[in-house]
N, C-alpha and C positions, 0 to 999 in steps of 0.2 A: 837399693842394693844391700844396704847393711841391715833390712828385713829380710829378705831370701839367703844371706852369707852361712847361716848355720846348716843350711838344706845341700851346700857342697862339701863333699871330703876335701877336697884338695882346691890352693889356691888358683891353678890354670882356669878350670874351669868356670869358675867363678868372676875370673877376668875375661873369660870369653862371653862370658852369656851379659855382663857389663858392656862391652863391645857389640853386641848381637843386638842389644837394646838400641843403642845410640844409634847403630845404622837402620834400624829401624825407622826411629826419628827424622832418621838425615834426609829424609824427600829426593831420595837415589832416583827416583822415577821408578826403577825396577828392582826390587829386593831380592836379593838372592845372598847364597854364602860366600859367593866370587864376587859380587859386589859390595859386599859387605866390608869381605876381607881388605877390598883393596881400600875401601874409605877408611878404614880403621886403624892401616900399614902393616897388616899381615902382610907376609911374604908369600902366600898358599891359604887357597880357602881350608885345607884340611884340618885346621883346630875348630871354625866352627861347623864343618859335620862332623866332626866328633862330639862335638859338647850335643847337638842333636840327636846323637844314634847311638854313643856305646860309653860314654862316659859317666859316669858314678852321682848321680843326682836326683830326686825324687820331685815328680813335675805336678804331681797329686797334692804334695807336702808344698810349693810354691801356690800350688792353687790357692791351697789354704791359707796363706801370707797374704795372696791378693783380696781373697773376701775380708777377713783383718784389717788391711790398707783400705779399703773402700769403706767398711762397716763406720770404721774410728774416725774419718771423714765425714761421713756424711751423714751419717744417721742423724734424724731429728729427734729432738726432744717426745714426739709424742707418734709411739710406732705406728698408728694407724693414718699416719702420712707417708709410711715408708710402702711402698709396693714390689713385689717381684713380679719381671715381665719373662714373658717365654716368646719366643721365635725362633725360626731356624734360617738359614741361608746357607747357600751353593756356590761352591768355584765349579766353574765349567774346565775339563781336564780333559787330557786326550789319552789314549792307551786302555788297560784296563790291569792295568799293576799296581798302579796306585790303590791304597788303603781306602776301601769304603767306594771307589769308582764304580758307577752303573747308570745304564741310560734309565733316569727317572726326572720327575719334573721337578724344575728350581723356579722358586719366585727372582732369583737374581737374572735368569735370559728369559721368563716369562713362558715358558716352555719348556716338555722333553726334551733334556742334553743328558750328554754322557758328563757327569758333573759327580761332586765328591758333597753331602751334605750334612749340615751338623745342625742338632738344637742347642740354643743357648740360652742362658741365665741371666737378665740384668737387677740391677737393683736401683731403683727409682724414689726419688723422695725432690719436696719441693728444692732442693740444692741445688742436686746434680744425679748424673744418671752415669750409673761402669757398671761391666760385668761382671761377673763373681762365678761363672762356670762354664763351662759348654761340656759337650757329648758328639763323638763322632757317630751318624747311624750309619748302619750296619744294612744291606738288605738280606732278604733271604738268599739269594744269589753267592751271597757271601757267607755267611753262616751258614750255609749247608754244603760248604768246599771244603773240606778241613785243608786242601793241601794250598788252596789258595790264601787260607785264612794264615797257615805258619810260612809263608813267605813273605808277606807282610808284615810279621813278629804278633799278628794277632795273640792275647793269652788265649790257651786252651781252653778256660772255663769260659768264654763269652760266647754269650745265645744271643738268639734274636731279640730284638723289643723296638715297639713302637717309641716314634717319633713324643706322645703322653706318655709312654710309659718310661723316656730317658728323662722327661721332666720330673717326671714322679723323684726319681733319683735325686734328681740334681736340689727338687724343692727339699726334698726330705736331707739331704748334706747338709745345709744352709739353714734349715728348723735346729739337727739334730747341735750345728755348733753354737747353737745359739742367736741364729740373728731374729729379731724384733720385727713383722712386719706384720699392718692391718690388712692387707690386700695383697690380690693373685690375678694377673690379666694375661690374656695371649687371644692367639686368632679362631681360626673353625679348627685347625686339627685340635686341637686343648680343648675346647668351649664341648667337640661331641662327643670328649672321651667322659660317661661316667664314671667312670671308676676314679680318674681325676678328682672331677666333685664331688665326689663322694669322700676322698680322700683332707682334701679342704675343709669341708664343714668336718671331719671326724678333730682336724685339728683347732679348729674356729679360727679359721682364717676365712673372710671376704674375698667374693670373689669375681669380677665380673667378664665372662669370655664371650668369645664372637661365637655365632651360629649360623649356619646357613639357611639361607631362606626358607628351602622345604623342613626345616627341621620343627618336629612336633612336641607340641607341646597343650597342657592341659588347663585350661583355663574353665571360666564361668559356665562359657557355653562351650562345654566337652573340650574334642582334642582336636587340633585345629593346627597347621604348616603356620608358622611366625608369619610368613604374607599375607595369610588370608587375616588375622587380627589385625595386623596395619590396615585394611584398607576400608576395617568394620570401626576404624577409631573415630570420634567425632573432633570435628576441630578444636575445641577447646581442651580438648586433650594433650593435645602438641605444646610445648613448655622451650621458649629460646633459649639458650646455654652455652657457655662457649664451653669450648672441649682443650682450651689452652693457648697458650699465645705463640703465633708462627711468625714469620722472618716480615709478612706483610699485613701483620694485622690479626686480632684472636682468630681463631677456628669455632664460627656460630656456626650450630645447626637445629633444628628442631631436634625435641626429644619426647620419649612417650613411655611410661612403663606400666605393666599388668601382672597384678598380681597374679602366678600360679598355682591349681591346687592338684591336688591326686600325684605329688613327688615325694611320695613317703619315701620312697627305695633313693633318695639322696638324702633325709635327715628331714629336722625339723630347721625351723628356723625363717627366713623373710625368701621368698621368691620370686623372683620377678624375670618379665622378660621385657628386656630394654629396646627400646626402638632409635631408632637415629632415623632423621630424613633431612637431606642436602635441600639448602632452602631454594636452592637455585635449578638443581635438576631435576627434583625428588627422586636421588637414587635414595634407596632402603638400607640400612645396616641392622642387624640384629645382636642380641649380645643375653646371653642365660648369666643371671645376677642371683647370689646370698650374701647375708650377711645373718647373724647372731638375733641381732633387733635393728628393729625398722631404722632406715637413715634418709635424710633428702636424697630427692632426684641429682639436687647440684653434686653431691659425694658418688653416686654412681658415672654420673657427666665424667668428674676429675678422674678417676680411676681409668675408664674407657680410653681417657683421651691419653694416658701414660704410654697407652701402648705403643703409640707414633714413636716415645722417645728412643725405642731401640732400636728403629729405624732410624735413625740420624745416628747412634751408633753405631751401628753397623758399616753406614757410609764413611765416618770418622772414623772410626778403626781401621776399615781398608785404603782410606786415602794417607790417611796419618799415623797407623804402624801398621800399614803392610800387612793386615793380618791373612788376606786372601792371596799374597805374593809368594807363598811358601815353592819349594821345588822339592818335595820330600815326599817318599813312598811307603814309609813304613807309619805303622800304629804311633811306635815310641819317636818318633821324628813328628808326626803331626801333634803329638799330644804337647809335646816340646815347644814348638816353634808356637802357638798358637797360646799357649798359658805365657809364653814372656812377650808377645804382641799387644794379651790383654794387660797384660802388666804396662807395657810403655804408655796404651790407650788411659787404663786408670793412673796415671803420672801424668798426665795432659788435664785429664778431668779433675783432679782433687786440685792440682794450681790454679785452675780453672777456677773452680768456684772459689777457693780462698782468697784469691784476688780482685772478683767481681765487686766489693763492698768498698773496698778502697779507690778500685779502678772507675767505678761508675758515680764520677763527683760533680752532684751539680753546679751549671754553670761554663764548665768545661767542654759538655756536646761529643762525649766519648763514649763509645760502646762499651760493656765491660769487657776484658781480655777474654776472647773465644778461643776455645786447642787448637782450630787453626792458624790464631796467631799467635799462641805459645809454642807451638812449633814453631813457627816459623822465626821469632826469637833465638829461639832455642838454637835450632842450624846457624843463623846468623854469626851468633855469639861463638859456639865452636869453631867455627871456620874462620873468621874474622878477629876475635880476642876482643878485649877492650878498649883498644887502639881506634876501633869503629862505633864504639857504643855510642855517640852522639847520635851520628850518621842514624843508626836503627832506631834508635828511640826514637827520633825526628819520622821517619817513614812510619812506624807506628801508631806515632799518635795520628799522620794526616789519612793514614787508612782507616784506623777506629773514627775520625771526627766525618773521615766522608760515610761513613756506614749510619752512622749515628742517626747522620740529615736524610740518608735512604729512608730510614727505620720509620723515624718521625712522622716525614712524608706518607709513606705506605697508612701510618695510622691514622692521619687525618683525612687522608682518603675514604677508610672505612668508615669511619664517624661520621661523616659527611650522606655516604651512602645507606 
């Protein structure tokens, strides 16, 4: 709070969006401003939709506080471990008043819903992983309504753009204030946008994005759908790899990559098209790779496998601040409630890893502290005081020490297999 206090005029608000955080925190079950209010001891939820819709504070200007907050945490010594990841995700919504609502498809219901979607920003490094931007998109449906677009408080100058092309933005915010990073990853909408990669190697940034199977590509023997070169690989081609370690043991898969050529119109530089195959099913994954100069396979592996981490993001941000809990229909109310959601999510993460070096001592058989159990501290201790601090510490440690023996177990499972 006393990073974002120069971004409010006035002290009310600045005590509300204090407030707005915490119950975010508080694992309400359901986030709202009427439940907030009443966790808080508001008398009326009306201070914080006001601090949401018409109150005097720049949510652009906090953004910026939160990439600062995360950057000075977490950044490693050597920027070419630091990565930014792109993804987007959907709240399924009813009506069609709400800002950016339209029946299109959300990987959050797995299908066309009338749903609201946004692309976002993470920033990833061997630490920890927080957000540092998102983007509400917009469809043409909405951009081409002017009268639908200012009942929303849309600003006048916003046009349409792609899903790449709000990343484009968002990458270039994050270059332009300076953050340090050797890599750029996201899924097929990112991986088929040229003008994306093209925009990457212009900066020398690494890159490695997902592509869809038929997606062409130019190799030794001409121009060939990424399937049809998986299945012309020779075995000794396939290279094991983990792609990062998960709750039950690393994430192995085969991997495979081929050099590309005749991709002038993206730059010079190392091309490759990356293969994944699932050692168990042989599902296929693809992924369009640069870098500056040549790098091992295990460095393209690491990169690839970052991507997952905004996916656990994403879950931890909506289970643990609410960030998909909003009840809010305008531009300036989503932009609002969703920059101090990521702000409570990056306050989870930066404790997070600060703590794991101390918290994980061997000997003791303790997981290090996860943001779901600093949250879950965190409510404790507010609600309770330190009249109960035994009592949680005590539950604490016997849920990290049973997680610990999960963990263990799962590993020696795999090792075994």
């Amino acid at each position: 709070m006393a990073r974002i206090a120069p971004r409010f005029a006035r002290v009310e608000p600045r005590r509300h969006a204090r407030d707005l955080m915490g119950g975010l925190l508080a694992g309400l079950g359901r986030a709202n401003c009427w439940t907030i209010a009443e966790h808080t001891g508001h008398e009326r939820p009306g201070r914080l939709q006001h601090l949401l819709s018409t109150a005097k504070w720049d949510a652009d200007a906090v953004r910026d506080d939160l990439r600062g907050y995360v950057i000075d945490h977490l950044a490693p010594a050597d920027p070419d471990l630091a990565v930014l990841v792109l993804d987007e995700t959907g709240d399924v919504k009813k009506g069609v008043k709400t800002v950016g609502v339209q029946r299109q498809y959300t990987g959050t219901a797995g299908r066309i819903e009338n749903s609201q979607v946004a692309v976002f920003l993470a920033y990833a490094t061997p630490t920890g992983c927080a957000f540092i931007d998102r983007a509400l998109y917009l469809p043409k449906a909405w951009t081409d309504d002017a009268g639908r677009m200012s009942a929303a408080g849309v600003p006048a100058d916003t046009e349409f753009a792609t899903k790449p092309a709000l990343a484009r933005a968002m990458i270039t915010r994050a270059l332009d204030a300076g953050v340090r990073v050797g890599w750029v990853t996201g899924d097929e909408v990112y991986g088929q946008d040229p003008t994306l990669r093209a925009d990457l190697i212009t900066a020398g940034i690494g890159y490695v994005l997902a592509v869809a199977r038929d997606h062409r590509v130019v190799t030794g023997i001409g121009k060939r759908r990424a399937v049809e070169i998986a299945v012309r690989l020779p075995k000794h081609a396939w290279q094991s790899h983990s792609a990062g370690a998960g709750a039950k043991g690393h994430r192995v898969y085969d991997w495979a990559q081929v050099a590309l050529t005749g991709d002038g119109q993206d730059g010079p530089g190392q091309h490759h098209l990356l293969l994944r195959r699932n050692r168990t099913t042989g599902e296929l994954a693809f992924y369009r790779t640069w870098s500056a100069e040549a790098v091992p396979l295990a460095t393209l592996v690491r990169v690839a496998g970052t991507r997952w981490r905004i996916e656990e993001g994403f879950q931890t941000a909506k289970e643990l601040a609410a960030l998909d809990q909003h009840q809010v229909r305008t531009w300036t109310s989503w932009h609002r409630w969703t920059i101090l959601a990521l702000l409570a999510h990056a306050f989870l993460t930066v404790l997070a890893t600060s703590t794991s070096s101390s918290s994980d001592t061997p000997g003791i058989g303790l997981i290090p502290l996860t943001r779901n159990e600093i949250r879950h501290l965190f409510t404790q201790l507010t609600q309770h005081g330190r009249r109960a601090l035994t009592s949680i510490a005590d539950w604490s440690g016997w849920r990290r020490r049973h997680q610990a023996r999960a963990k263990a177990c799962h590993y020696r499972r795999q090792a075994l297999t």
